[in-house]
KEBARO-399441 format. One line per field, with one value per atom (N, C-alpha, C): residue number from 1; residue in three letters; atom name; x, y, z. Coordinates in Angstrom, 3 decimals. Atoms other than C-alpha are relative to their C-alpha. Example, Ala and Ser with C-alpha at 12.3 -4.5 7.8 and 13.67 -1.06 7.14 Angstrom:
# KEBARO-399441
num	1,1,1,2,2,2 $
residuo	Ala,Ala,Ala,Ser,Ser,Ser $
atomo	N,CA,C,N,CA,C $
xx	0.890,12.300,0.900,-0.820,13.670,-0.770 $
yy	-1.190,-4.500,1.200,-1.190,-1.060,1.090 $
zz	0.000,7.800,0.000,-0.060,7.140,0.730 $
***
This chain:
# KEBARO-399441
num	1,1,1,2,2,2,3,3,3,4,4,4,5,5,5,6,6,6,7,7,7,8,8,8,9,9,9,10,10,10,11,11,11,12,12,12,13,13,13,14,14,14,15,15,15,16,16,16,17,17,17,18,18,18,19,19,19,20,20,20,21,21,21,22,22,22,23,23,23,24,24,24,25,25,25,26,26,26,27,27,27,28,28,28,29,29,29,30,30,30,31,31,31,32,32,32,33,33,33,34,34,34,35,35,35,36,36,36,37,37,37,38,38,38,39,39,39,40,40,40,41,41,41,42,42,42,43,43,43,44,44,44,45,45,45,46,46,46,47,47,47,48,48,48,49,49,49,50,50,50,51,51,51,52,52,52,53,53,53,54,54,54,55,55,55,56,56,56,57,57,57,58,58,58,59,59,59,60,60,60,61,61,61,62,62,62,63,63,63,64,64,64,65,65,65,66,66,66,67,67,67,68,68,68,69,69,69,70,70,70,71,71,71,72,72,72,73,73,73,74,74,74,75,75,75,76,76,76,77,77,77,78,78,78,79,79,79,80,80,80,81,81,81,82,82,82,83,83,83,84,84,84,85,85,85,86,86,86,87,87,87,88,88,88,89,89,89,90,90,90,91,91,91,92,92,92,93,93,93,94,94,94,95,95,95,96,96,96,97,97,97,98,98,98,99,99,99,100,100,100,101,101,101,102,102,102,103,103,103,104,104,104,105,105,105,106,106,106 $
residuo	Unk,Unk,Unk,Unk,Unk,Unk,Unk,Unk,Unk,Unk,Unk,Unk,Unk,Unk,Unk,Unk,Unk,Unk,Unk,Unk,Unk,Unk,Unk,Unk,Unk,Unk,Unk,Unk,Unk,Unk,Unk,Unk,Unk,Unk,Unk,Unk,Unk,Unk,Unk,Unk,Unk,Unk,Unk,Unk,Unk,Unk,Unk,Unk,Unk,Unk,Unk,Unk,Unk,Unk,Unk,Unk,Unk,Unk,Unk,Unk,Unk,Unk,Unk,Unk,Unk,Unk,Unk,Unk,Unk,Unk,Unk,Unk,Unk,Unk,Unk,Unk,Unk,Unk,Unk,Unk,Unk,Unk,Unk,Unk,Unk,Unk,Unk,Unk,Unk,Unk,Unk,Unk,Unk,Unk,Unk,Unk,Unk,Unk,Unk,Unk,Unk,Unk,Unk,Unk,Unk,Unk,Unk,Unk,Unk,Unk,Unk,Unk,Unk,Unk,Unk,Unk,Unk,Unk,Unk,Unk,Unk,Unk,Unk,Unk,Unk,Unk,Unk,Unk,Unk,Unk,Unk,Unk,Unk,Unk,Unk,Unk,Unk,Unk,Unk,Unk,Unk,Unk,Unk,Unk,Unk,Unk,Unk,Unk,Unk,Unk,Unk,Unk,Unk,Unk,Unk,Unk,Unk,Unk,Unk,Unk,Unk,Unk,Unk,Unk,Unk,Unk,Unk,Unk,Unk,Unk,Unk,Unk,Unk,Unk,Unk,Unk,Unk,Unk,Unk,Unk,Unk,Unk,Unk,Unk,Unk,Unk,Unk,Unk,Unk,Unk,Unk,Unk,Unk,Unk,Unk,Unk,Unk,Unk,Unk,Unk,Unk,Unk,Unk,Unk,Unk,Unk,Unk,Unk,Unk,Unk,Unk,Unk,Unk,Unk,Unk,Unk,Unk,Unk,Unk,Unk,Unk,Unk,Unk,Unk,Unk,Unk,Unk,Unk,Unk,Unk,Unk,Unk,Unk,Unk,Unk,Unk,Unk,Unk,Unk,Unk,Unk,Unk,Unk,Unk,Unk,Unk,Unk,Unk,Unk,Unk,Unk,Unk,Unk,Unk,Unk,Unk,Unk,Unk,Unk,Unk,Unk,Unk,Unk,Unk,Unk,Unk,Unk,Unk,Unk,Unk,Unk,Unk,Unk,Unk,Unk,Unk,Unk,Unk,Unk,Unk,Unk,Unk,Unk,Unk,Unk,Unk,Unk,Unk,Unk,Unk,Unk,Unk,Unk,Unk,Unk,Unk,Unk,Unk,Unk,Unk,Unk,Unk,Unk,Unk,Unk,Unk,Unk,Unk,Unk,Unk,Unk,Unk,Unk,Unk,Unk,Unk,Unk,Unk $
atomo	N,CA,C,N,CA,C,N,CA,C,N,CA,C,N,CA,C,N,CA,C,N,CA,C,N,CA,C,N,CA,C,N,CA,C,N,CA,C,N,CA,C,N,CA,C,N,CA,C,N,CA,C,N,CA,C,N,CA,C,N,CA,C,N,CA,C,N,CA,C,N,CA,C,N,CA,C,N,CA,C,N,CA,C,N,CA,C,N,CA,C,N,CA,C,N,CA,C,N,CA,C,N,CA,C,N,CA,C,N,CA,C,N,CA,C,N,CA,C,N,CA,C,N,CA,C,N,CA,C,N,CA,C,N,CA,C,N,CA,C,N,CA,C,N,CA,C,N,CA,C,N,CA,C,N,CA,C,N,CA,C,N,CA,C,N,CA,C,N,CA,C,N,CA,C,N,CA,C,N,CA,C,N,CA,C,N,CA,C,N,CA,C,N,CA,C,N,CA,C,N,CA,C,N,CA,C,N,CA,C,N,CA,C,N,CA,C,N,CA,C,N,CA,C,N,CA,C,N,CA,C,N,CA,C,N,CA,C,N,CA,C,N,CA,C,N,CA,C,N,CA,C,N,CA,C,N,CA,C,N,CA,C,N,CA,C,N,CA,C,N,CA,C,N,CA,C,N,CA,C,N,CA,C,N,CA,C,N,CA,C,N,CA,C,N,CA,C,N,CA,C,N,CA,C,N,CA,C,N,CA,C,N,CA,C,N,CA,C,N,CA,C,N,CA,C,N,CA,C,N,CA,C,N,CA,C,N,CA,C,N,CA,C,N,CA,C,N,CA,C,N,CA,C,N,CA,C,N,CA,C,N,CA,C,N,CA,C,N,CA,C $
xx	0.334,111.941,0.375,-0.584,113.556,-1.148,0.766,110.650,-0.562,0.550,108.365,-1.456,1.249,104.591,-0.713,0.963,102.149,-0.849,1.661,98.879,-0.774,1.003,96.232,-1.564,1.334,92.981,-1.085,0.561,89.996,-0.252,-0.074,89.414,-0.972,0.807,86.387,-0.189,0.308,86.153,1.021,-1.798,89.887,1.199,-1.202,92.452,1.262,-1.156,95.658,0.963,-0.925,99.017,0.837,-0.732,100.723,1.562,-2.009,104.921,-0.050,-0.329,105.959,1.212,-0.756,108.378,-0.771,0.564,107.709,1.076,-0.554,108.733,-0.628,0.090,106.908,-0.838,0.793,105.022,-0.561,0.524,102.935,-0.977,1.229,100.094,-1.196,1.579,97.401,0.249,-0.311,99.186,1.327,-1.276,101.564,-0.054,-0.127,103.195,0.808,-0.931,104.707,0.128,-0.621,106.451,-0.318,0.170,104.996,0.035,0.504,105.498,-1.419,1.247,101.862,-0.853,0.788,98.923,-1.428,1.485,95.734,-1.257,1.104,92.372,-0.508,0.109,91.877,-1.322,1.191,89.180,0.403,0.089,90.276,0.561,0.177,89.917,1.158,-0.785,93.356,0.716,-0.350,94.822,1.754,-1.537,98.540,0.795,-1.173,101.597,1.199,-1.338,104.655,1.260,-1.422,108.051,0.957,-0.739,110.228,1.337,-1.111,113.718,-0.458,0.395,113.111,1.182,-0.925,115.248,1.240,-1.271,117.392,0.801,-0.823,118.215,-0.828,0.441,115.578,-0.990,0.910,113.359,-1.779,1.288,109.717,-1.404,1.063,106.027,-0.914,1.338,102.574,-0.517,0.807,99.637,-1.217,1.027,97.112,-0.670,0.812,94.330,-0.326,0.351,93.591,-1.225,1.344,91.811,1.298,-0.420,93.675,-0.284,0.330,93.678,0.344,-1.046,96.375,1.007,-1.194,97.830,0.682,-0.957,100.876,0.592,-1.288,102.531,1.352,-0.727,105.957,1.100,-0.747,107.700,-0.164,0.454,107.146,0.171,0.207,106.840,-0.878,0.834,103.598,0.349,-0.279,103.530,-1.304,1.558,100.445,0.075,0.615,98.807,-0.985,1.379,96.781,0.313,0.746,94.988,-0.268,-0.536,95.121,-1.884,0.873,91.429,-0.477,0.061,92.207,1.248,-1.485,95.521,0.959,-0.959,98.398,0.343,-0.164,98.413,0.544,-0.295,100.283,-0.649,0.972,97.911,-0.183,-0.024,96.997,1.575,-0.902,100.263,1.637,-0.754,103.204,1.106,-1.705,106.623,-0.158,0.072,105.338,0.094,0.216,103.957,1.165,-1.533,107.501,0.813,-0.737,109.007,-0.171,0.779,107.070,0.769,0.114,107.319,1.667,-1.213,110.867,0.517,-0.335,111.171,0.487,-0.642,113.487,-0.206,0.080,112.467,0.834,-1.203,115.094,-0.192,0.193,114.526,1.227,-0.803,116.289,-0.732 $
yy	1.115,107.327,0.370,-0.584,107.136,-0.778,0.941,106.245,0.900,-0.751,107.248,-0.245,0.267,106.941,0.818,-0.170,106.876,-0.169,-0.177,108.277,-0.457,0.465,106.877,0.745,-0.145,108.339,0.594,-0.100,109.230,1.840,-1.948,113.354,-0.413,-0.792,113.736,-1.640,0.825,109.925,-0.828,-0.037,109.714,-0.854,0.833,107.399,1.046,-0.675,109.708,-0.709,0.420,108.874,1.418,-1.196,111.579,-0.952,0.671,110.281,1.484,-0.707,112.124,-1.082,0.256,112.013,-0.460,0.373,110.600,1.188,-0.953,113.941,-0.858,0.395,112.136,-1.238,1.242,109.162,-0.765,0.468,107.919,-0.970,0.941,104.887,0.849,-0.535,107.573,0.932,-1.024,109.651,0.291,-0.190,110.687,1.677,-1.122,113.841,-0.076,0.718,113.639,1.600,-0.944,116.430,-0.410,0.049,116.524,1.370,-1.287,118.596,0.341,0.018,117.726,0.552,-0.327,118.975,-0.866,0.683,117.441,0.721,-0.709,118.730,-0.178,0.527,118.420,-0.278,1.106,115.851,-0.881,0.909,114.105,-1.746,1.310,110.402,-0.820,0.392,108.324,-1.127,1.370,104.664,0.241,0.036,104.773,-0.990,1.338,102.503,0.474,-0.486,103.290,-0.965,1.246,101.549,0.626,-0.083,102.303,-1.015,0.631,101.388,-0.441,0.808,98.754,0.510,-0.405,99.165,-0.957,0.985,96.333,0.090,-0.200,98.115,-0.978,0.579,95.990,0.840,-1.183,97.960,-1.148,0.504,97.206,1.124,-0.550,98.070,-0.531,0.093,98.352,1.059,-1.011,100.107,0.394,-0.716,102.265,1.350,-0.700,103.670,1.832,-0.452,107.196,1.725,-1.204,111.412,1.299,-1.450,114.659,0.994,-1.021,116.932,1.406,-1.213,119.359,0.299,0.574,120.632,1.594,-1.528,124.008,-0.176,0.328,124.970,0.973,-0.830,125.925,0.075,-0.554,127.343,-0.787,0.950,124.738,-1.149,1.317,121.959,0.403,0.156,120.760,-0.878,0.861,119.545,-0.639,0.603,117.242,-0.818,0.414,116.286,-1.449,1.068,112.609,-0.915,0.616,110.825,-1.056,1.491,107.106,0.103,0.164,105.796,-0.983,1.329,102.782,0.536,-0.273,103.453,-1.373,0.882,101.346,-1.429,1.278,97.784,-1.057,0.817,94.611,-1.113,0.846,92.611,0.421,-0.367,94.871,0.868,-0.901,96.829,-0.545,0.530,94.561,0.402,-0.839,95.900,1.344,-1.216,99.684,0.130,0.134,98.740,-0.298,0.005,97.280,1.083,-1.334,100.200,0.886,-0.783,102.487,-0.020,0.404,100.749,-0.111,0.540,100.086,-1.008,1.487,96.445,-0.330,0.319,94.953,-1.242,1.329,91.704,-0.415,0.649,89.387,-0.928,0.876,87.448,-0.836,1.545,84.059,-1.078 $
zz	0.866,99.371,-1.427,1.283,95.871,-0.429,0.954,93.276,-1.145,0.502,90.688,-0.111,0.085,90.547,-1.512,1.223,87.307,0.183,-0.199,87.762,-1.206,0.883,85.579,-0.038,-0.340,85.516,-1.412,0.873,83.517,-0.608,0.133,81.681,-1.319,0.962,79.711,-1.644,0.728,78.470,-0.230,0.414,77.852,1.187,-0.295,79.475,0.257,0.393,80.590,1.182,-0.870,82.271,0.342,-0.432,84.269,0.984,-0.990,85.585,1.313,-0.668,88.511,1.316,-0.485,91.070,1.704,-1.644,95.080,1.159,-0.647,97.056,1.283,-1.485,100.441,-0.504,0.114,101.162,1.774,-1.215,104.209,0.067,0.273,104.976,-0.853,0.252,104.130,-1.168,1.817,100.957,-0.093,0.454,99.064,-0.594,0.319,97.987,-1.377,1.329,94.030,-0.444,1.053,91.744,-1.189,1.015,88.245,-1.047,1.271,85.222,-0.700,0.333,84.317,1.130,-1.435,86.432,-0.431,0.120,87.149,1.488,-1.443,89.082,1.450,-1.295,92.783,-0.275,-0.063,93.800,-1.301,1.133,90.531,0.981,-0.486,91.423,-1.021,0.596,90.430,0.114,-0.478,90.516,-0.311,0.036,91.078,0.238,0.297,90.231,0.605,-0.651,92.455,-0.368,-0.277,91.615,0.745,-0.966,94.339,-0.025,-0.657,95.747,0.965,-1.594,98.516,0.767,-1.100,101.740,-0.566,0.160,100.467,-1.469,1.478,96.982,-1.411,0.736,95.328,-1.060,0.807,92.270,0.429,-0.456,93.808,-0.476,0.424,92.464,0.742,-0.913,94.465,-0.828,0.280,93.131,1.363,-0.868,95.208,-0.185,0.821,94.410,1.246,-0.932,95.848,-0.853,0.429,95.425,-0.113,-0.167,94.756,0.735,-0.258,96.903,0.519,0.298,96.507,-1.084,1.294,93.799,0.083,-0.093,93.892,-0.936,1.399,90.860,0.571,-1.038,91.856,-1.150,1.076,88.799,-1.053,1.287,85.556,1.005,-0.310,88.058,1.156,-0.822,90.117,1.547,-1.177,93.650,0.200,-0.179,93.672,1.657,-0.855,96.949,-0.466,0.465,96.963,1.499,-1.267,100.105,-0.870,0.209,99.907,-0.079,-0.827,99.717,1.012,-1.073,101.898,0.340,-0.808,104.407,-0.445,0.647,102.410,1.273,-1.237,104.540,-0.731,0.183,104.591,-1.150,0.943,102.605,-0.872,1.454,99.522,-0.555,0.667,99.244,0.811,-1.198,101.030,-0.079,0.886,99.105,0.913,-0.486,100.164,1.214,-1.751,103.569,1.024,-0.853,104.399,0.244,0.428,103.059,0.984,-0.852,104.907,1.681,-1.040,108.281,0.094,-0.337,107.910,-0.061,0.114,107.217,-0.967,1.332,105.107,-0.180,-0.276,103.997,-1.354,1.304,101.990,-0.715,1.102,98.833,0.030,-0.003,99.171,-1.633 $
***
């Protein structure tokens, strides 16, 4: 999956945005590359814009938990578990994606 996801979450009162890259992606989490790090269990609402199957630039957000994080030379490999499994109805761009479905804008 080509995309990028922007974590949002809260640190000590504070509003922060962390960019990273989409190294994997499944109904129940995702796996991202960031130069930033953030704390496992940290609780985070994420914005994915993705390449659709059909070459289209597509965004879904989903909210999820940290719970892996490896630093692997100046870049992080963050771990995050979905806290709902990404479905047709709240997340429909991704869910196609996912599943394999290409659906076509007429």
């Amino acid at each position: 999956m080509s995309g990028i996801a922007t974590l949002k979450f809260k640190e000590k009162g504070e509003s922060h945005l962390i960019q990273a890259v989409i190294a994997n992606i499944s109904l129940q989490g995702t796996g991202l590359y960031s130069y930033d790090s953030i704390k496992v269990r940290k609780c985070v609402s994420i914005t994915i814009n993705f390449i659709s199957l059909n070459g289209e630039i597509r965004t879904d957000s989903v909210e999820g938990r940290v719970i892996f994080k490896k630093k692997i030379g100046k870049t992080y490999f963050i771990g995050i578990q979905f806290h709902e499994e990404i479905n047709a109805k709240n997340q429909p761009s991704l869910f196609d994606h996912i599943q394999g479905t290409i659906t076509w804008d007429v």
